[in-house]
C-alpha positions as CSV (number, residue, x, y, z in Angstrom):
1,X,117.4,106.4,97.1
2,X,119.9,105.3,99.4
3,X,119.6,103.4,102.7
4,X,121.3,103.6,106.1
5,X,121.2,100.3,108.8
6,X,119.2,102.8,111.0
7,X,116.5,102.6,108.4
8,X,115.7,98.4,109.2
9,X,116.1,99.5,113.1
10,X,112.3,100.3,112.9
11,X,111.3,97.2,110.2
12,X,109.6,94.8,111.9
13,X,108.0,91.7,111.3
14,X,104.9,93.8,111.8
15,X,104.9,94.7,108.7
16,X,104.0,91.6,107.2
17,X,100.5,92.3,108.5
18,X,101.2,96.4,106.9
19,X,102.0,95.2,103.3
20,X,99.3,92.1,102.9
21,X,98.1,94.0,100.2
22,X,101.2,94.4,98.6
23,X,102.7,90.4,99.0
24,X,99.1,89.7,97.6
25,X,99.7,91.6,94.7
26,X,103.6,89.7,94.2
27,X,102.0,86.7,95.2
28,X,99.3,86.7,92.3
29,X,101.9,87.8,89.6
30,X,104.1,85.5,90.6
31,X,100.7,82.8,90.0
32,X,100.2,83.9,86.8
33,X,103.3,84.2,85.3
34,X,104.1,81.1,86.6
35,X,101.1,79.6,84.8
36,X,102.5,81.2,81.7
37,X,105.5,79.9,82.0
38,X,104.3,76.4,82.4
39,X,101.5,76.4,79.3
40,X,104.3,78.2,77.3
41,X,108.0,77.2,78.0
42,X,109.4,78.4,74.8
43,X,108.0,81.9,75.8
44,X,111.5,82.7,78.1
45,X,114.8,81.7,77.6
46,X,118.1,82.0,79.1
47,X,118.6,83.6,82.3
48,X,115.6,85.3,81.9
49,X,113.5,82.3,82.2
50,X,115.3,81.1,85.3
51,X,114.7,84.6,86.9
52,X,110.8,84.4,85.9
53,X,111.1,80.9,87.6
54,X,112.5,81.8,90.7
55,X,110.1,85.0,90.9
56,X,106.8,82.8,90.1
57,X,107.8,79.9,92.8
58,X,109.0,82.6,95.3
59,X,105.4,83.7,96.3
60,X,103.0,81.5,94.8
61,X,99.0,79.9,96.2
62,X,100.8,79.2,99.4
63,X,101.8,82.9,100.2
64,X,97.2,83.4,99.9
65,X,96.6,80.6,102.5
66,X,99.4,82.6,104.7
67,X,98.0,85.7,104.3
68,X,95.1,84.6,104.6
69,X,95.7,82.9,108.1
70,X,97.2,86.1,109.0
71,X,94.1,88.5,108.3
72,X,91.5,85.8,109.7
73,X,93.3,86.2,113.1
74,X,92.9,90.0,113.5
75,X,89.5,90.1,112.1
76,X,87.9,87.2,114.4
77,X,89.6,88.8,117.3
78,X,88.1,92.7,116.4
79,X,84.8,90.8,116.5
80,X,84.5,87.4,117.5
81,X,80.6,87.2,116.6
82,X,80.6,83.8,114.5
83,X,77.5,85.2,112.7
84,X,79.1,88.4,111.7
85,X,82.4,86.6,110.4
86,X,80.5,84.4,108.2
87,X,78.7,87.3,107.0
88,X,81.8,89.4,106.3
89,X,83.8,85.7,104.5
90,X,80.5,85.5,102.1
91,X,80.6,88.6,101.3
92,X,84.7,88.9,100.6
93,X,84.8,85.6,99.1
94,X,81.7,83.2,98.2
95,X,79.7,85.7,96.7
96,X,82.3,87.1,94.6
97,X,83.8,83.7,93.3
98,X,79.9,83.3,92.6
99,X,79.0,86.1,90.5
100,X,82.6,86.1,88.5
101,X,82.8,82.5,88.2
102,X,78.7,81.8,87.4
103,X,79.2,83.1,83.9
104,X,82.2,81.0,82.7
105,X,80.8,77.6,84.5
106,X,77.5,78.2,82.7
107,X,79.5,78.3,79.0
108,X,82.3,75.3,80.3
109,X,79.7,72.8,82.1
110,X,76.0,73.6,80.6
111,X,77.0,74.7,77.0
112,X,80.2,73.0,76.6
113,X,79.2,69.6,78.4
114,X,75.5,69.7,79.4
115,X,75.9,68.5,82.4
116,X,74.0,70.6,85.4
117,X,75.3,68.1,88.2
118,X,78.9,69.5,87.4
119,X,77.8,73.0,87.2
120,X,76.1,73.0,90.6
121,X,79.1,71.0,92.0
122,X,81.8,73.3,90.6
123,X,80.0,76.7,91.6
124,X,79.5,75.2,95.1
125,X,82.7,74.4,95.3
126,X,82.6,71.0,96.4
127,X,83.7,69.2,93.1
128,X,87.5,69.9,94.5
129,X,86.7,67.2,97.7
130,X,85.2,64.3,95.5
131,X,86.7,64.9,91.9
132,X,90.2,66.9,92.7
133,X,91.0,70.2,91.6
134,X,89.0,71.6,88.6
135,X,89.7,74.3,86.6
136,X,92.3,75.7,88.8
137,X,89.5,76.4,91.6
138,X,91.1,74.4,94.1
139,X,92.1,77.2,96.5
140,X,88.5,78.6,96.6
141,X,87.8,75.4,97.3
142,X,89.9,74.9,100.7
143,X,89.7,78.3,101.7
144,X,86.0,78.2,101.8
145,X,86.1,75.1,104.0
146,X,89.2,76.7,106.1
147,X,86.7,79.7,106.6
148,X,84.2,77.3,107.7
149,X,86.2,75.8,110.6
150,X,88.0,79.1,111.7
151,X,85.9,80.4,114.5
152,X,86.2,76.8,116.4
153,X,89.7,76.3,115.2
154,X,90.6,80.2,116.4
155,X,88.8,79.7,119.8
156,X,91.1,76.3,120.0
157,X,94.3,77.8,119.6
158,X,93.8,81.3,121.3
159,X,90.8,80.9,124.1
160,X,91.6,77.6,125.9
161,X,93.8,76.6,128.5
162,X,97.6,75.6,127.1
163,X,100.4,76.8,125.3
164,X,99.7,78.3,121.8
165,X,102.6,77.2,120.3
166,X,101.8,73.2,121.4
167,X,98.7,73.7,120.0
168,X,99.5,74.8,116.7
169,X,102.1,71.8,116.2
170,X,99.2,69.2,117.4
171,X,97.0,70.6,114.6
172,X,100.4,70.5,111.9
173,X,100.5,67.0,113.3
174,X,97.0,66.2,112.7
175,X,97.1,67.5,109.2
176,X,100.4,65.9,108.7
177,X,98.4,62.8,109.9
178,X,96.3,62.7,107.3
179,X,98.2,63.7,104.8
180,X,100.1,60.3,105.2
181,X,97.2,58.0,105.7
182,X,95.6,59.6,102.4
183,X,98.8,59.2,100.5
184,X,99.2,55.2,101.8
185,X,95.4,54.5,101.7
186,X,94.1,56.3,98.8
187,X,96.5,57.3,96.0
188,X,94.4,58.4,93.3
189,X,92.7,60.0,95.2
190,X,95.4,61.6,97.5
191,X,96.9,62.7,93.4
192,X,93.6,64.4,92.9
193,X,94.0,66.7,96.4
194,X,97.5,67.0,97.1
195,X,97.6,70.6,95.0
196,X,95.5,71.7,98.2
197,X,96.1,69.6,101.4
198,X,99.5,69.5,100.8
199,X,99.8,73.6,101.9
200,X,96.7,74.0,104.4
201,X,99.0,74.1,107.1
202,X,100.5,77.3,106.1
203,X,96.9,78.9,106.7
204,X,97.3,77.8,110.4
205,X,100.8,79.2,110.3
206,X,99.7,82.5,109.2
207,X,97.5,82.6,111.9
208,X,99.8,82.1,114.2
209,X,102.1,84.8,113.3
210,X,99.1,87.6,113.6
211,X,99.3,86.1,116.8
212,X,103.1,86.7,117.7
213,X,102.8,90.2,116.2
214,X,99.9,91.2,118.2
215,X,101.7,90.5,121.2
216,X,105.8,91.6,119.4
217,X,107.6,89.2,117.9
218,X,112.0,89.2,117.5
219,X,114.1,88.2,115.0
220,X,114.9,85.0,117.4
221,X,111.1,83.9,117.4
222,X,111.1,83.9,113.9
223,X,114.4,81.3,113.9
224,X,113.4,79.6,116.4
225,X,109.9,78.8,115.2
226,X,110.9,77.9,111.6
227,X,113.6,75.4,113.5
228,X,110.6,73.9,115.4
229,X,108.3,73.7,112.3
230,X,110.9,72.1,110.0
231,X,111.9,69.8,112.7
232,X,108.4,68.5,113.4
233,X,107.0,68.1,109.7
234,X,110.4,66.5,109.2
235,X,108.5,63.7,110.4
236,X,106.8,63.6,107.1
237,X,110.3,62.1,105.5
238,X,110.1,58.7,107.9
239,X,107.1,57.4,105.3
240,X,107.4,59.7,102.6
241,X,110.1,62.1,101.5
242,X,107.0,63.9,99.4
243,X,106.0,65.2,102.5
244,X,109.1,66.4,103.7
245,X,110.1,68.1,100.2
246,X,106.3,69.9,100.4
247,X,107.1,71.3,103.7
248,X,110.0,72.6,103.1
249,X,109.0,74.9,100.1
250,X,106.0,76.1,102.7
251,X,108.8,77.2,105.5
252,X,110.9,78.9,102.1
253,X,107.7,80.6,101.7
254,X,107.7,81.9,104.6
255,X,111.2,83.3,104.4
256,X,110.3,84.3,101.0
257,X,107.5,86.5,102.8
258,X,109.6,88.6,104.9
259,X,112.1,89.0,102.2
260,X,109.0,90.9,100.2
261,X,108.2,92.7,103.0
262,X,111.8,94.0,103.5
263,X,111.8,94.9,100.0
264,X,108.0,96.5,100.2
265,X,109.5,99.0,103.6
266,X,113.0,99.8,101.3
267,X,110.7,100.6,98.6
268,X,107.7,102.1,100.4
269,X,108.8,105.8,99.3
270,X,108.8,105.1,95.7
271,X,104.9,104.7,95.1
272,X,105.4,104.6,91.6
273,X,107.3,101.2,91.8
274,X,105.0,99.6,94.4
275,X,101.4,101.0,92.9
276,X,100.8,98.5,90.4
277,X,101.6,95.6,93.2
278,X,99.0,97.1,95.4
279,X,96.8,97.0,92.4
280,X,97.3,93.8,91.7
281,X,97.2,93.1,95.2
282,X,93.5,94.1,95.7
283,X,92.2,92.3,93.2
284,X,93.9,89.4,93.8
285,X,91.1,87.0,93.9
286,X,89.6,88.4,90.6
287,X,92.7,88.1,88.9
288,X,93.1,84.1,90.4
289,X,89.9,83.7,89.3
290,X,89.7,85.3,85.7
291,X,92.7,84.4,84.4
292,X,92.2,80.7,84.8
293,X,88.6,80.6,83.5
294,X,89.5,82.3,80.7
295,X,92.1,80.3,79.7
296,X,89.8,77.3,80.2
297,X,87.0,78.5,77.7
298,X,89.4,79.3,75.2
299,X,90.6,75.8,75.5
300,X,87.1,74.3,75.3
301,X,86.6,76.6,72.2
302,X,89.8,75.8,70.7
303,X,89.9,78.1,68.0
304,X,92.1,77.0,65.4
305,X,93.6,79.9,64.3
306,X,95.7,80.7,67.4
307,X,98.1,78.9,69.3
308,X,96.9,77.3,72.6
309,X,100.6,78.1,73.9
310,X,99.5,81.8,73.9
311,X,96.2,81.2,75.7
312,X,97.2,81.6,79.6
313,X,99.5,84.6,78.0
314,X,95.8,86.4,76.3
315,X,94.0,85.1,79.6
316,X,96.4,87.1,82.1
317,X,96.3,90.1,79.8
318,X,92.2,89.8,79.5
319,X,92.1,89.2,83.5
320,X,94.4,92.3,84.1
321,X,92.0,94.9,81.9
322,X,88.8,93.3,83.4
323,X,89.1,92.6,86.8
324,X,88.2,96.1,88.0
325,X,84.9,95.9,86.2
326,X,84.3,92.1,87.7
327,X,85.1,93.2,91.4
328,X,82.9,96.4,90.7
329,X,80.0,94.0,89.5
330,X,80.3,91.3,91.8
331,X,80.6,93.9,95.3
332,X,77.2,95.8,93.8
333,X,75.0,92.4,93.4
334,X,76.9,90.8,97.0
335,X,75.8,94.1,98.5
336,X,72.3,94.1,97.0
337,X,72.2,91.0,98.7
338,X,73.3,91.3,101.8
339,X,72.7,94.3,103.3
């Protein structure tokens, strides 16, 4: 297939919001084979394993909040009813995490550990705020609460009086804020939450581009924005270059994004290379979900006849084959729910 320059002359940055589905579906195989990578290091070698390295840090949890950021914008402003968008996030996201998870918390915290307290705090998803992230569920965990705040935080940022822009950095400011005060004031703690505040600001971020795209965004926005938001979190480095190195892998991230999306528009007549992203792509959150579970209760069971460095490997190939029949189940009890 070959390309000519007046093929990109239509590409936009448009089509971020076009091939979600798709950068979901990278963004989760680039999760889970990073997670196989890490529980199994002697699994690649050479070249290969700095490719699958690379690949897996590319588009990884950070790309969801994005993306996520991105597709909360267009659907609060289609219908800004506060009710309704709760509604619609339960349904797409609580209630599923429920039903899928439910099962695998009853065997780790009631049968494994007895403990009801953590069961009810782990399928709420409020063990993440108190105890750190558990069991890998720590984006559930913030998106939830980033759900939660959206309609006020979208109303913020869009519906009152001032710039946009200035009001996006005040809110990267705040975050950054606290990020700093938790790291200097709380340590352990700050150790225990990092995984997830360290990238919430990418949510916001995402937001913001819907944003730009709704009302057309240029190649010069795009520099010119990443400037300003590298600049401004670069104020993390005065106290703590941890902050400054974080911030920087978000605004790769970014880049990393629109490098996918490139490669999604170049590729978007060869369905048969793309399909199995898309897949992958729309059932993302199963796959995020299963694969880390599973690997968990195989841990707790710690069979002795297998090696645990194959476990995450078994788990993503368990997750693949049986997240179709999870999201199936879960959508027909959330719907017999909530009608």
């Amino acid at each position: 297939m070959k390309f000519k320059i007046a093929d990109l002359s239509v590409w936009g940055f448009s089509n971020i919001s076009t091939y979600r589905t798709h950068l979901m579906g990278f963004a989760i195989l680039g999760v889970m084979v990073g997670h196989i990578r890490a529980t199994n290091p002697s699994l690649f070698g050479g070249v290969f394993d700095i490719i699958v390295h690379v690949f897996s840090h590319s588009l990884f949890t950070e790309t969801f909040l994005f993306l996520s950021g991105l597709g909360l914008y267009a659907s609060f402003k289609n219908n800004n009813s506060v009710l309704q968008f709760y509604k619609r996030r339960l349904k797409r996201l609580f209630f599923p995490y429920l039903f899928i998870a439910g099962p695998f918390f009853i065997i780790l915290d009631l049968i494994c550990n007895g403990n009801v307290l953590l069961f009810f705090s782990h399928i709420s998803t409020l063990y993440f705020f108190f105890g750190g992230n558990y069991y890998g569920m720590w984006y559930i965990s913030v998106i939830l609460l980033l759900y939660l705040l959206y309609p006020f935080i979208h109303n913020f940022l869009y519906n009152t009086k001032g710039v946009v822009l200035i009001k996006l950095l005040f809110i990267l400011f705040i975050i950054l804020l606290l990020r700093i005060f938790i790291f200097s004031t709380y340590q352990d703690y700050y150790n225990d939450v990092e995984i997830g505040i360290d990238k919430i600001s990418m949510f916001f971020v995402g937001s913001y581009f819907m944003y730009k795209m709704k009302e057309g965004i240029s190649v010069y926005d795009i520099i010119c924005y990443s400037l300003i938001f590298i600049l401004f979190l670069y104020l993390g480095i005065v106290r703590h270059i941890h902050f400054f190195i974080q911030d920087i892998i978000n605004c790769s991230v970014i880049i990393s994004i629109l490098l996918y999306t490139l490669l999604c528009y170049l590729l978007q007549k060869k369905k048969n290379l793309l399909s199995p992203i898309e897949w992958m792509g729309k059932y993302s959150l199963e796959l995020y979900i299963l694969h880390l579970l599973i690997y968990y209760v195989l841990c707790n069971i710690n069979d002795k006849f297998m090696s645990s460095d194959y476990y995450m490997l078994i788990s993503v190939c368990v997750a693949l084959i049986a997240c179709q029949f999870f999201n199936c189940y879960s959508k027909d009890l959330t719907n017999y729910i909530i009608k």
